[in-house]
OpenMM code with the backbone's topology and positions (N, CA, C; nanometers):
from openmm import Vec3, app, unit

residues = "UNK UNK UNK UNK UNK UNK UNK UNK UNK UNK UNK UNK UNK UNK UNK UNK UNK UNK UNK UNK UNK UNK UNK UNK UNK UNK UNK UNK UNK UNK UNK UNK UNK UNK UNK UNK UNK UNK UNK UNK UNK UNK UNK UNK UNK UNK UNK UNK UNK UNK UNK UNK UNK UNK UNK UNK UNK UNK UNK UNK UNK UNK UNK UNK UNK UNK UNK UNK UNK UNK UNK UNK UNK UNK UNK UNK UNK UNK UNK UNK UNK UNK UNK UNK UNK UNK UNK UNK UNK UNK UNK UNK UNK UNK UNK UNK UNK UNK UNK UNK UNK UNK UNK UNK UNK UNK UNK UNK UNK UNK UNK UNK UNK UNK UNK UNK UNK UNK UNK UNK UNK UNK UNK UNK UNK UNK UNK UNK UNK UNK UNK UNK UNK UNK UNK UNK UNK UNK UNK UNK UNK UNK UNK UNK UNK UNK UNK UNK UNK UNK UNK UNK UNK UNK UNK UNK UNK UNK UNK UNK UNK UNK UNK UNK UNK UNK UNK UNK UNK UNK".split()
positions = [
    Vec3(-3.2354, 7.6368, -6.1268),
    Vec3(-3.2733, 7.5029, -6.0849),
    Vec3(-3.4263, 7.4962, -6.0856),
    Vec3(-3.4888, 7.3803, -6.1145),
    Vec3(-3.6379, 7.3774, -6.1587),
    Vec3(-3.6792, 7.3022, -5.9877),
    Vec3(-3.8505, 7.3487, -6.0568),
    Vec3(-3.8998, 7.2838, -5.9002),
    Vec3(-3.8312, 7.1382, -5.8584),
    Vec3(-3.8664, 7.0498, -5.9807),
    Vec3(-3.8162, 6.9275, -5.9429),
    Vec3(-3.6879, 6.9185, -5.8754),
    Vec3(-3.5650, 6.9688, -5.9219),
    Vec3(-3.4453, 6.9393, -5.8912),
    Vec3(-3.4111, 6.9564, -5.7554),
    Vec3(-3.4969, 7.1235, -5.7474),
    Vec3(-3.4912, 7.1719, -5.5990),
    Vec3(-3.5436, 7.0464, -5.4592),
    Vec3(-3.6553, 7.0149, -5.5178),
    Vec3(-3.7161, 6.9200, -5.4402),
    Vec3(-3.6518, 6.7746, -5.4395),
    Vec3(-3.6117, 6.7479, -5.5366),
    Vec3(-3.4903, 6.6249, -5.5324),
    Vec3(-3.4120, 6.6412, -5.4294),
    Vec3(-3.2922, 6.7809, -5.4399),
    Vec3(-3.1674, 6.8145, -5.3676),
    Vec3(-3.2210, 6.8544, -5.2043),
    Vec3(-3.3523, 6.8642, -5.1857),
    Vec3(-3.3832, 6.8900, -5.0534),
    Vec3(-3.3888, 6.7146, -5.0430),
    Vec3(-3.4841, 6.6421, -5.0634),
    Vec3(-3.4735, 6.5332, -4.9940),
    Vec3(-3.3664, 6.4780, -5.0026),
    Vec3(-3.2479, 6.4866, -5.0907),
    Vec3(-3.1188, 6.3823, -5.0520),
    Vec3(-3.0347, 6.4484, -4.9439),
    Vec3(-3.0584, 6.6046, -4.9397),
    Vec3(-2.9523, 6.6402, -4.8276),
    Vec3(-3.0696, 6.5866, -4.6949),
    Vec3(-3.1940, 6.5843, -4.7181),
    Vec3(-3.2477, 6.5079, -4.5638),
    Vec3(-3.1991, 6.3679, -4.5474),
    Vec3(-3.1927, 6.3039, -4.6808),
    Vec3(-3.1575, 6.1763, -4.6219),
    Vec3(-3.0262, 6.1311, -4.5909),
    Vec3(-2.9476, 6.2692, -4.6203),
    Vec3(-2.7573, 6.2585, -4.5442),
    Vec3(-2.7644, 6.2796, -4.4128),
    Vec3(-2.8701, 6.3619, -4.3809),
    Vec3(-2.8780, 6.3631, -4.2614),
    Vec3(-2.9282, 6.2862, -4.1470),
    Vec3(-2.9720, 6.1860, -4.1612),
    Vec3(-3.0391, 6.0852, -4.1001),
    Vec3(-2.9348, 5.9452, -4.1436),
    Vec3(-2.8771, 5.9056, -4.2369),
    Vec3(-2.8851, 5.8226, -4.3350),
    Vec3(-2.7015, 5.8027, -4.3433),
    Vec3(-2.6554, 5.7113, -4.3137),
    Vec3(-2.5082, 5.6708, -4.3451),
    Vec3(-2.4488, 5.6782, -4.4861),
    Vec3(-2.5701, 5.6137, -4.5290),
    Vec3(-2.5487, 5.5835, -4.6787),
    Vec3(-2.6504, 5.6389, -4.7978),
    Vec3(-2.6941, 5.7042, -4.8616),
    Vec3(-2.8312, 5.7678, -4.9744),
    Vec3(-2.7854, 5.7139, -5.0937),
    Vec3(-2.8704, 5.6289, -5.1500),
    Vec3(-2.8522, 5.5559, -5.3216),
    Vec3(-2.9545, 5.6932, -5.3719),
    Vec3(-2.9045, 5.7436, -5.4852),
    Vec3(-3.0033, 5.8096, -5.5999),
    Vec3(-2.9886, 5.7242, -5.7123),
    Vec3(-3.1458, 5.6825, -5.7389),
    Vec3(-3.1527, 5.5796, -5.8635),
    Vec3(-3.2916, 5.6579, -5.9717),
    Vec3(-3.2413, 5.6073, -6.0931),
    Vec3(-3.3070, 5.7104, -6.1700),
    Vec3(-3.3205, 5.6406, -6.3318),
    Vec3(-3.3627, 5.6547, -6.4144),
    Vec3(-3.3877, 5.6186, -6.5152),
    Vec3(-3.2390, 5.6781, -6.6334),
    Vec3(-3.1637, 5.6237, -6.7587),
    Vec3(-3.0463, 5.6861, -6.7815),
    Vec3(-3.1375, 5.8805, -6.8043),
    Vec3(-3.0125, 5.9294, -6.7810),
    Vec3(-3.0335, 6.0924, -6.9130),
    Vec3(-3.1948, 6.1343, -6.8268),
    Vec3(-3.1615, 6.1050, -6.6693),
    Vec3(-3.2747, 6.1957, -6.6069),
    Vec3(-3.2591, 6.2606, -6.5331),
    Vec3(-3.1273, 6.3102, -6.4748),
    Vec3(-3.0627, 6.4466, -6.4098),
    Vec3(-3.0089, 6.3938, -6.2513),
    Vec3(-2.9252, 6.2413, -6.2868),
    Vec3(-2.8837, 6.1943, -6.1406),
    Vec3(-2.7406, 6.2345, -6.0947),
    Vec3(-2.6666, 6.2645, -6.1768),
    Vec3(-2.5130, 6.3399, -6.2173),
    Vec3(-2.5675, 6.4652, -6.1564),
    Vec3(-2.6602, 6.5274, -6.2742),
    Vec3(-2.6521, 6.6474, -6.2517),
    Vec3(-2.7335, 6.7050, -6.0834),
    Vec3(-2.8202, 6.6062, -6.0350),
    Vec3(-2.8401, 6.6511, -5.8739),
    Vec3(-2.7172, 6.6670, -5.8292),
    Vec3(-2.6358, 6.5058, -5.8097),
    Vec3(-2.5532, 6.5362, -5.7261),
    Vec3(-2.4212, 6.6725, -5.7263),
    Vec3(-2.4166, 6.6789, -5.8578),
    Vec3(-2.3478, 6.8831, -5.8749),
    Vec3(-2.4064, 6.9469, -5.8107),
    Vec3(-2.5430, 6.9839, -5.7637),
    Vec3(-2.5819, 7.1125, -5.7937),
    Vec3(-2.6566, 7.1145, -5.6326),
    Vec3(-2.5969, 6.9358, -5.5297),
    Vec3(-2.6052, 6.9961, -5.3841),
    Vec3(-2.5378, 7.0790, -5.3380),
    Vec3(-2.4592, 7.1021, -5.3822),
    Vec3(-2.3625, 7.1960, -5.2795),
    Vec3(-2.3645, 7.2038, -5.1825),
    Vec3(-2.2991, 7.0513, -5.1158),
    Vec3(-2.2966, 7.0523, -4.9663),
    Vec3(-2.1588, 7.0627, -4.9337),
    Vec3(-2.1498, 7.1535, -4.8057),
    Vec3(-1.9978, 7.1715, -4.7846),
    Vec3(-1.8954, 7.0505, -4.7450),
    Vec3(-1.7680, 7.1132, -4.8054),
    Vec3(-1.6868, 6.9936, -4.8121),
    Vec3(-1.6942, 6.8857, -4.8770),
    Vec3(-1.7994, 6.8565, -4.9215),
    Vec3(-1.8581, 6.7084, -5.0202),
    Vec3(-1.7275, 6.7256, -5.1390),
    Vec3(-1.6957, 6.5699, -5.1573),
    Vec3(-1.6196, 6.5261, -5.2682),
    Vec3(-1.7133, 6.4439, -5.3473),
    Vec3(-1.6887, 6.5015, -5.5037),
    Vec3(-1.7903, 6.4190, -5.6034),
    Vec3(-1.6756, 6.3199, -5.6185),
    Vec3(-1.7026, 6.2593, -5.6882),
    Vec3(-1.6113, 6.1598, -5.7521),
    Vec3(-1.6744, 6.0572, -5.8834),
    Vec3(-1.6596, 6.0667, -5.9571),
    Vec3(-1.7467, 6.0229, -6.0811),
    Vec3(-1.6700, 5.8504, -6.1313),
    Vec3(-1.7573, 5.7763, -6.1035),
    Vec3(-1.6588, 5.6711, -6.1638),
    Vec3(-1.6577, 5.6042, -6.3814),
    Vec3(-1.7048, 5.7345, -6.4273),
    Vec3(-1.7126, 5.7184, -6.5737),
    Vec3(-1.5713, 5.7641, -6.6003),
    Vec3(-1.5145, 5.8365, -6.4684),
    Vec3(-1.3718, 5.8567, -6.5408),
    Vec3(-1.3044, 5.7578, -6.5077),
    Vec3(-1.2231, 5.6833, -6.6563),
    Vec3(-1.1757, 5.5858, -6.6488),
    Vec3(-1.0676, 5.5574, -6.5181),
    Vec3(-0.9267, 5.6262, -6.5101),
    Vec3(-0.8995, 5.6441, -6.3321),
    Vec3(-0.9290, 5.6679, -6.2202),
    Vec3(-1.0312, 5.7124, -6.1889),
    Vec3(-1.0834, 5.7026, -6.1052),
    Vec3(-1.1689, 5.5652, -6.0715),
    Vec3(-1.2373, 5.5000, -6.1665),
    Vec3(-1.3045, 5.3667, -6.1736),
    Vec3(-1.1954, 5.3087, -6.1164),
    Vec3(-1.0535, 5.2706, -6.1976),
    Vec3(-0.9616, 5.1643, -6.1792),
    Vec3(-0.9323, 5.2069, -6.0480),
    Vec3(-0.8868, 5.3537, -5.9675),
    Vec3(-0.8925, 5.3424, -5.8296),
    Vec3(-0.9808, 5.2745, -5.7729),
    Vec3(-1.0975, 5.3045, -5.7516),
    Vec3(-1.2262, 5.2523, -5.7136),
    Vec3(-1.2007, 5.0728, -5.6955),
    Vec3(-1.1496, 5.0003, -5.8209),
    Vec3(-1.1505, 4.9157, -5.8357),
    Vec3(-1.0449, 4.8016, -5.7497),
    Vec3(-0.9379, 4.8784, -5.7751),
    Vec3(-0.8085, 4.7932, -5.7460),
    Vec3(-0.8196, 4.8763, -5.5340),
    Vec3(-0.8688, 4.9363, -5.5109),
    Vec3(-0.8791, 4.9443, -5.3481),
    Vec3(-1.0148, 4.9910, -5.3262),
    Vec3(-1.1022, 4.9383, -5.2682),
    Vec3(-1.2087, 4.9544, -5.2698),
    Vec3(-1.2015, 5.0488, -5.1405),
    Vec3(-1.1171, 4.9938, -5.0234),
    Vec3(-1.1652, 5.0507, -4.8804),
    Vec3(-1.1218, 5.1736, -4.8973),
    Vec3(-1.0217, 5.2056, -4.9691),
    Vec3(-0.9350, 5.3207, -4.9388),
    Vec3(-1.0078, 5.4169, -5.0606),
    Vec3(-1.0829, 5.3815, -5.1305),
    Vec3(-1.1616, 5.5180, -5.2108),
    Vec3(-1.2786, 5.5522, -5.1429),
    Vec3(-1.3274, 5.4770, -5.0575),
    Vec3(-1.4059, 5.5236, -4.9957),
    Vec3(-1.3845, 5.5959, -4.8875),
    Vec3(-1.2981, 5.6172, -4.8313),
    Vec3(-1.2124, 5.7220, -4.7419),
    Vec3(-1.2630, 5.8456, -4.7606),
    Vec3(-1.3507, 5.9304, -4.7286),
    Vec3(-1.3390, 6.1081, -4.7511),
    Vec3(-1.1668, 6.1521, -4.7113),
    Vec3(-1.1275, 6.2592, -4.8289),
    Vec3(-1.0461, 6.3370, -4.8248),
    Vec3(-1.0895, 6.4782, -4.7481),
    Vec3(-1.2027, 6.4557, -4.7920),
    Vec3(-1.2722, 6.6171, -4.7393),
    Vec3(-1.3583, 6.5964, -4.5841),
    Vec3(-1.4006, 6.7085, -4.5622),
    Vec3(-1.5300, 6.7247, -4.4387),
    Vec3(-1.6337, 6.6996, -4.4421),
    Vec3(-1.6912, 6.7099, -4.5692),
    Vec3(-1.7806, 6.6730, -4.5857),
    Vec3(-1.8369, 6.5304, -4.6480),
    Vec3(-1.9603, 6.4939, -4.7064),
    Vec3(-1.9624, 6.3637, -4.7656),
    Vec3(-1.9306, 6.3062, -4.9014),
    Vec3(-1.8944, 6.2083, -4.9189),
    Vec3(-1.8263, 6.1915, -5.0439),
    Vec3(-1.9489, 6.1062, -5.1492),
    Vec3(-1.9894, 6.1789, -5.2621),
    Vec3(-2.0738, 6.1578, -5.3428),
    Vec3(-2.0341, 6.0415, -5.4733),
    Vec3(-2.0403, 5.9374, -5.5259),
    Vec3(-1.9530, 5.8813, -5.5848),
    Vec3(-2.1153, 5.8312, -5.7087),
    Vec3(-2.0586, 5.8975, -5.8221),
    Vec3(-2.1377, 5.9029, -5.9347),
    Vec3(-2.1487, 5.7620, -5.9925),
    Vec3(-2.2199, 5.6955, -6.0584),
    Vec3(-2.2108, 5.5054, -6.1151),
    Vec3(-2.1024, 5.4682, -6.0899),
    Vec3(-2.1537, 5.4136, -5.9559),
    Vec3(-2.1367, 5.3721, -5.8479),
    Vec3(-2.1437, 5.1896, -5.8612),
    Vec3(-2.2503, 5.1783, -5.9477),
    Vec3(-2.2367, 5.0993, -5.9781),
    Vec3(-2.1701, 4.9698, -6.1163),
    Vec3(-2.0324, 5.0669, -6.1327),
    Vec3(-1.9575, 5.0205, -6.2206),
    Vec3(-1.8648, 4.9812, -6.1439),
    Vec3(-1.8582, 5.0027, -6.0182),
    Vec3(-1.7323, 4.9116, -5.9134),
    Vec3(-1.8325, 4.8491, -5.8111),
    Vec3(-1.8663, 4.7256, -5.8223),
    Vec3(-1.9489, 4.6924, -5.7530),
    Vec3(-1.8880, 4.6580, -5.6138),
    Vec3(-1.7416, 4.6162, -5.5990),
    Vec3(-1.6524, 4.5845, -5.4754),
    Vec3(-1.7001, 4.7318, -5.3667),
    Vec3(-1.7327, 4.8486, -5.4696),
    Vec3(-1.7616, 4.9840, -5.3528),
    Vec3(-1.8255, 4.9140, -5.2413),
    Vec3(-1.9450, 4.8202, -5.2818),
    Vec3(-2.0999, 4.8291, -5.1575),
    Vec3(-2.0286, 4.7660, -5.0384),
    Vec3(-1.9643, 4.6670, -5.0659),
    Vec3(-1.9260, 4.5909, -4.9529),
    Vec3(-1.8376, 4.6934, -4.8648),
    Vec3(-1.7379, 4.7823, -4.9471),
    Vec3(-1.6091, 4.8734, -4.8457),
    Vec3(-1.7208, 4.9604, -4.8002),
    Vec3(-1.8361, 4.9834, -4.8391),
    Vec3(-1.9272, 5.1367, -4.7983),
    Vec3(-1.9653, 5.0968, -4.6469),
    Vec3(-2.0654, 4.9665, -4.6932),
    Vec3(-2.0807, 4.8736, -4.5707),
    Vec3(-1.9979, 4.8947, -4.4386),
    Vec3(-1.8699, 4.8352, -4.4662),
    Vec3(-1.7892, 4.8007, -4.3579),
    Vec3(-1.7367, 4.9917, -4.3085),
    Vec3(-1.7382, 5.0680, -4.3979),
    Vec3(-1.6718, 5.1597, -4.3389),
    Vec3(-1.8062, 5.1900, -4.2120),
    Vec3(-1.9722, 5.2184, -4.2591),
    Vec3(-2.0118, 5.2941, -4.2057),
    Vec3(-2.0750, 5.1966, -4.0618),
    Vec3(-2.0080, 5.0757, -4.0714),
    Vec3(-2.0917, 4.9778, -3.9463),
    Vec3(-1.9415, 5.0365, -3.8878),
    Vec3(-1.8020, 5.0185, -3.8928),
    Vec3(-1.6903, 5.0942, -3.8040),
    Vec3(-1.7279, 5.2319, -3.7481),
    Vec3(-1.7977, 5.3181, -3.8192),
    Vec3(-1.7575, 5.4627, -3.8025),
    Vec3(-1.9356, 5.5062, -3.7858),
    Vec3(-2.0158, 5.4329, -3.6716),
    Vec3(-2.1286, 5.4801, -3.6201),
    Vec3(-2.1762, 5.6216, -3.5773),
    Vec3(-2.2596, 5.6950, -3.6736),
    Vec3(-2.2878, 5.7976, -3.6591),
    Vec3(-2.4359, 5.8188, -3.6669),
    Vec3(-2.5126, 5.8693, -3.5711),
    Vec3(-2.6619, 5.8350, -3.6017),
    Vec3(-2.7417, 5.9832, -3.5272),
    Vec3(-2.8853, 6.0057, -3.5975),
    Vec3(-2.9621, 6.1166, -3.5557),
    Vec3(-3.0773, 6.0783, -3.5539),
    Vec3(-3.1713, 6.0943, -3.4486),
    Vec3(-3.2854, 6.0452, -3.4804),
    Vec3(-3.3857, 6.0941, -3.5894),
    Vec3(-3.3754, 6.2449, -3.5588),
    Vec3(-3.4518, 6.3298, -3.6807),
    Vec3(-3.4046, 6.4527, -3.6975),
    Vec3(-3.3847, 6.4843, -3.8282),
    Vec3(-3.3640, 6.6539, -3.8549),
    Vec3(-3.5000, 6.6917, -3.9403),
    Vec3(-3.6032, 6.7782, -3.8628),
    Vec3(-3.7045, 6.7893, -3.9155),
    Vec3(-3.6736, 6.9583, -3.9996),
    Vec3(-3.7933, 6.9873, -4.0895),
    Vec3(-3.7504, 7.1044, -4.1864),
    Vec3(-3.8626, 7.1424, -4.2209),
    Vec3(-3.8875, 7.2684, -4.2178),
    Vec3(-4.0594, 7.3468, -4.2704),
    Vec3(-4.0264, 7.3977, -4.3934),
    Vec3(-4.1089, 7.5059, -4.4213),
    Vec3(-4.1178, 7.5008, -4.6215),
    Vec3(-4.0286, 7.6171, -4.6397),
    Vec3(-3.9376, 7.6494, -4.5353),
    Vec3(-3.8622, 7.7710, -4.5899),
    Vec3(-3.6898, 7.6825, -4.5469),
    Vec3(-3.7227, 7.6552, -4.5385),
    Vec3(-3.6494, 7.4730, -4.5479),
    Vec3(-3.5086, 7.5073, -4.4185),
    Vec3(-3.5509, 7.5470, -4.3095),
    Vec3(-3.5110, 7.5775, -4.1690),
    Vec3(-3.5483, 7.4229, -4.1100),
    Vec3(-3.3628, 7.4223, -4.0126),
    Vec3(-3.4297, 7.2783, -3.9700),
    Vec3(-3.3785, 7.2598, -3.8675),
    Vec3(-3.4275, 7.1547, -3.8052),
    Vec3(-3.3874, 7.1177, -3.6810),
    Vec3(-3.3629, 6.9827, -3.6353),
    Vec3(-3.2717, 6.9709, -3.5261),
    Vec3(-3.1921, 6.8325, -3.5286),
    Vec3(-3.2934, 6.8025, -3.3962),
    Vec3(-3.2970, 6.6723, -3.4059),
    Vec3(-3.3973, 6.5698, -3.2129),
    Vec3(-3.3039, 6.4870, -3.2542),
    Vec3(-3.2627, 6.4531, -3.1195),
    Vec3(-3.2383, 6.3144, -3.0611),
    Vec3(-3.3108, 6.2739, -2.9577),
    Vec3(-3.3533, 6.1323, -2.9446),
    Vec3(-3.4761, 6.1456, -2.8162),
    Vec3(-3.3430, 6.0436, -2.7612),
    Vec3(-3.3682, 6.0478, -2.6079),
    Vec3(-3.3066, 5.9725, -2.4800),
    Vec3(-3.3857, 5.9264, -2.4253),
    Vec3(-3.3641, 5.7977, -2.3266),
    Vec3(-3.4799, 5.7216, -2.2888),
    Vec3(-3.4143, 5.7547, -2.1331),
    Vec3(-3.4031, 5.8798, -2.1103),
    Vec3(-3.3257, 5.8855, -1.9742),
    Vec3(-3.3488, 5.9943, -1.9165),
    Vec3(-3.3352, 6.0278, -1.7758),
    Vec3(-3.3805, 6.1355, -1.6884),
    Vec3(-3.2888, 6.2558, -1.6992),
    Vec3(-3.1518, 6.2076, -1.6990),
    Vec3(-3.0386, 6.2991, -1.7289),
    Vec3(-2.9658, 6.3301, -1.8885),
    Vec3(-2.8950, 6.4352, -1.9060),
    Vec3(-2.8693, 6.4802, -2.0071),
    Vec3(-2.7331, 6.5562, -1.9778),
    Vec3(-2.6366, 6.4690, -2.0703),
    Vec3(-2.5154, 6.5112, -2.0614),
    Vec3(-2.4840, 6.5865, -2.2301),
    Vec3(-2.3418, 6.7099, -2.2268),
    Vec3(-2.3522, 6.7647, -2.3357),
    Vec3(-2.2956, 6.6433, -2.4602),
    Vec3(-2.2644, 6.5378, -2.3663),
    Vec3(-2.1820, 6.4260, -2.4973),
    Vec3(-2.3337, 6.3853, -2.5642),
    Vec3(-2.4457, 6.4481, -2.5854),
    Vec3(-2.5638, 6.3644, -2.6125),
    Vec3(-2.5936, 6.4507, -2.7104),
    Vec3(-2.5201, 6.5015, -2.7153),
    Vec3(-2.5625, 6.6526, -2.8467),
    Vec3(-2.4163, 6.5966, -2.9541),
    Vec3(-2.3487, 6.4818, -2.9306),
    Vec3(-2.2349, 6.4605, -3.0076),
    Vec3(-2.2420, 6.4457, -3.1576),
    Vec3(-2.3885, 6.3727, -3.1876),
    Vec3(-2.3931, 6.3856, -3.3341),
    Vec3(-2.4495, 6.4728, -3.4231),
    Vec3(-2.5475, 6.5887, -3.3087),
    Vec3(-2.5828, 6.7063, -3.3601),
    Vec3(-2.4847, 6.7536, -3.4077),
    Vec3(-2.4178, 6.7867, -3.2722),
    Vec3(-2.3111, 6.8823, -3.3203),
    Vec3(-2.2124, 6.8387, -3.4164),
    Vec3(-2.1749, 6.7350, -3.4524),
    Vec3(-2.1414, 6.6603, -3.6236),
    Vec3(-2.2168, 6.7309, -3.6928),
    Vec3(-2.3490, 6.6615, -3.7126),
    Vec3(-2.3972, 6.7513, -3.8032),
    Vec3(-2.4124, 6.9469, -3.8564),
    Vec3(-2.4203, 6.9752, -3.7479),
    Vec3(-2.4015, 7.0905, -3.7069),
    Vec3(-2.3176, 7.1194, -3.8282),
    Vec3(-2.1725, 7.1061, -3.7522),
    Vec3(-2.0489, 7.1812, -3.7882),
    Vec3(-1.9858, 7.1280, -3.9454),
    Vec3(-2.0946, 7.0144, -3.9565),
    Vec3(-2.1004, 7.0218, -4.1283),
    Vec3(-2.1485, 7.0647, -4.2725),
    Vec3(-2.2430, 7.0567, -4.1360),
    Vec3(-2.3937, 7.1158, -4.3092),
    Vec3(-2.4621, 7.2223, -4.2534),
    Vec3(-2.5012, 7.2368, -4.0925),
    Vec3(-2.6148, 7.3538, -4.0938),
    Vec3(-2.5850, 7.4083, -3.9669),
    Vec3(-2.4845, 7.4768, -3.9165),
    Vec3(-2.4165, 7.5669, -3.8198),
    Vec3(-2.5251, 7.6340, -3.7455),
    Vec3(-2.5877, 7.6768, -3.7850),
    Vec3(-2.7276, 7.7420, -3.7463),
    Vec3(-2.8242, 7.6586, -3.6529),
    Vec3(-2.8188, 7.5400, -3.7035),
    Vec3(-2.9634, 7.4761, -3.6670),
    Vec3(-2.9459, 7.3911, -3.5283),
    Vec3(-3.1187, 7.4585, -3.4539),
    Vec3(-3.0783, 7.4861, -3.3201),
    Vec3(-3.0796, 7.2565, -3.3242),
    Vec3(-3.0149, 7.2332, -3.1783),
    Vec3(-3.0202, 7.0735, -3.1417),
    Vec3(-3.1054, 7.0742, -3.0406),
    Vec3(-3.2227, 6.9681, -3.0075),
    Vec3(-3.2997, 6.9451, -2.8754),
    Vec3(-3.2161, 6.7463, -2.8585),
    Vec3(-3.2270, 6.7948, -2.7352),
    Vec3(-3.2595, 6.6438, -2.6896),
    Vec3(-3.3335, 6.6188, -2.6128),
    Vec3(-3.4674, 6.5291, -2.6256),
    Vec3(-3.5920, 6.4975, -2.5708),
    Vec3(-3.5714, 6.4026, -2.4796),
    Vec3(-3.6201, 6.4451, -2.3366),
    Vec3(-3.5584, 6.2873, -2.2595),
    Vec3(-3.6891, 6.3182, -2.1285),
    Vec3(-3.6775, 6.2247, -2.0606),
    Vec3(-3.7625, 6.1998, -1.9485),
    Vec3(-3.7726, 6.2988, -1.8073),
    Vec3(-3.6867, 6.4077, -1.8242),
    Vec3(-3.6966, 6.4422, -1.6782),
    Vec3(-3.7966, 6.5849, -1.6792),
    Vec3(-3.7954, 6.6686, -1.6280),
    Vec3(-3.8939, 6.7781, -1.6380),
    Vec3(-3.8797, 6.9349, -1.6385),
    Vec3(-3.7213, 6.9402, -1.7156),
    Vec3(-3.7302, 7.0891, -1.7054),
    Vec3(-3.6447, 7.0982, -1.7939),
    Vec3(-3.6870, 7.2339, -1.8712),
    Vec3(-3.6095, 7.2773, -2.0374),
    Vec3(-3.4398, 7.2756, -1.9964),
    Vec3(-3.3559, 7.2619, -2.0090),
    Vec3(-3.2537, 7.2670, -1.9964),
    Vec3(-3.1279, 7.3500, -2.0595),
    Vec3(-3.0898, 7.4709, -2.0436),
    Vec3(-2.9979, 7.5039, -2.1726),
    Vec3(-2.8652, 7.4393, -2.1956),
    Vec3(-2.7861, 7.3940, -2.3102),
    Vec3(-2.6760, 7.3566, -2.3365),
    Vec3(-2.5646, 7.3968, -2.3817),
    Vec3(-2.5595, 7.5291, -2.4375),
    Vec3(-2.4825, 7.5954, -2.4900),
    Vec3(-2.5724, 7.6806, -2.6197),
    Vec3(-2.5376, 7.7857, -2.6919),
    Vec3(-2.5395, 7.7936, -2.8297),
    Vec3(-2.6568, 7.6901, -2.9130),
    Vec3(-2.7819, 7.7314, -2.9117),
    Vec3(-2.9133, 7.6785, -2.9500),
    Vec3(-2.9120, 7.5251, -2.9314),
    Vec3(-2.8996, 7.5286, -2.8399),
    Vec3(-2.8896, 7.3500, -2.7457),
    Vec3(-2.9747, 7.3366, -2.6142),
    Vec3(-3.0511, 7.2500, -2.6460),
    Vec3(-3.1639, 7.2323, -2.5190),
    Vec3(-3.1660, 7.0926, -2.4745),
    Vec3(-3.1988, 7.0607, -2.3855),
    Vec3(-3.2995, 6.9273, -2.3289),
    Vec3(-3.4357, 6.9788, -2.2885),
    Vec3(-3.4954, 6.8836, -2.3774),
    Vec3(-3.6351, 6.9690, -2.3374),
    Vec3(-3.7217, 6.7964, -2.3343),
    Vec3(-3.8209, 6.8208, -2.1846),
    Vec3(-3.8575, 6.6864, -2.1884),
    Vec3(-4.0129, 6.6353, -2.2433),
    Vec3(-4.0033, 6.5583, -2.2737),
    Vec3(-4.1262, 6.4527, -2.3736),
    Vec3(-4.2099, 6.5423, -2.3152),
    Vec3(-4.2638, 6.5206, -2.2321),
    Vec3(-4.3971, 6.5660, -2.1723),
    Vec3(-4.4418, 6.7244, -2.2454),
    Vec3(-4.3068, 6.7934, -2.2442),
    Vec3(-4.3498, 6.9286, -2.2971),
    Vec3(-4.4088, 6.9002, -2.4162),
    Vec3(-4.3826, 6.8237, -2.5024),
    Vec3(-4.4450, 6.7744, -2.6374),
    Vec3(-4.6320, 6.7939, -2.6332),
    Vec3(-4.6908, 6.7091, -2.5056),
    Vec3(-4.7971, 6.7091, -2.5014),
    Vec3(-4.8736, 6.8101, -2.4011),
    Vec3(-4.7585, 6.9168, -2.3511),
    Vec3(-4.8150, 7.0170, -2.3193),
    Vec3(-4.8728, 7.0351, -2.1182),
    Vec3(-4.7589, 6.9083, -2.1317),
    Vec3(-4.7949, 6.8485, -1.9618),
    Vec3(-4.6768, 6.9046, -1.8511),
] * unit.nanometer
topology = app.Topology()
chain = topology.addChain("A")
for resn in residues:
    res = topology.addResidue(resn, chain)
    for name in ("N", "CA", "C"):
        topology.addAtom(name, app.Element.getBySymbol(name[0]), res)
């Protein structure tokens, strides 16, 4: 895999992670097929709609191809040859609210999940979409949740509350 590609496939798996939905748009015969092969994110279903059955699925039920079969996320190649997809993508991901504030990542591409809270207390249901993420893509990577009160907190298995103030060292 060349620098570019590498650096492509890092920013789209950042923007799965933050991101309900990631469009890759690209010029024809400039390697947008071939990114989405060569994430290898677990559980991910490709799904290519140049194959003619699969399109006519796509076509004749829009909500129900957009369904993951798998655990992971479902990648769906010209995409824009069933245009009925955007609207079922839409509606699935305003039903099925899943959100992170940030998964940040340094150059050895180690990362880490924040959620900030605008609150004094910290319950483990506040680590709910870490730990989604977590147990999909990066098992490893520790979760903070940043919130208002004043002492590091442990949560389990690389899980903290750790509060704002520590940020600035107060």
């Amino acid at each position: 895999m060349n620098t570019i590609s590498r650096w492509a496939a890092t920013a789209v798996r950042h923007a799965l992670a933050v991101r309900r939905i990631v469009y890759v748009a690209g010029a024809r015969q400039c390697g947008k097929s071939t990114l989405l092969e060569l994430l290898d994110l677990p559980g991910a279903e490709l799904r290519t709609l140049d194959d003619t059955a699969i399109r006519q699925a796509a076509e004749s039920a829009p909500n129900e191809f957009v369904t993951r079969t798998g655990s992971g996320p479902l990648l769906i190649d010209e995409v824009q040859k069933a245009p009925d997809l955007f609207s079922a993508m839409k509606m699935k991901v305003d039903k099925d609210r899943r959100e992170i504030d940030f998964i940040l990542s340094d150059a050895g591409g180690r990362l880490l999940g924040v959620e900030v809270k605008a609150g004094s207390a910290v319950r483990s249901d506040d680590f709910r979409h870490l730990d989604w993420f977590r147990g999909k893509f990066a098992p490893d990577m520790p979760a903070i949740v940043l919130y208002t009160g004043d002492k590091i907190l442990p949560f389990g298995r690389k899980r903290y509350a750790v509060p704002i103030a520590a940020l600035f060292g107060c």
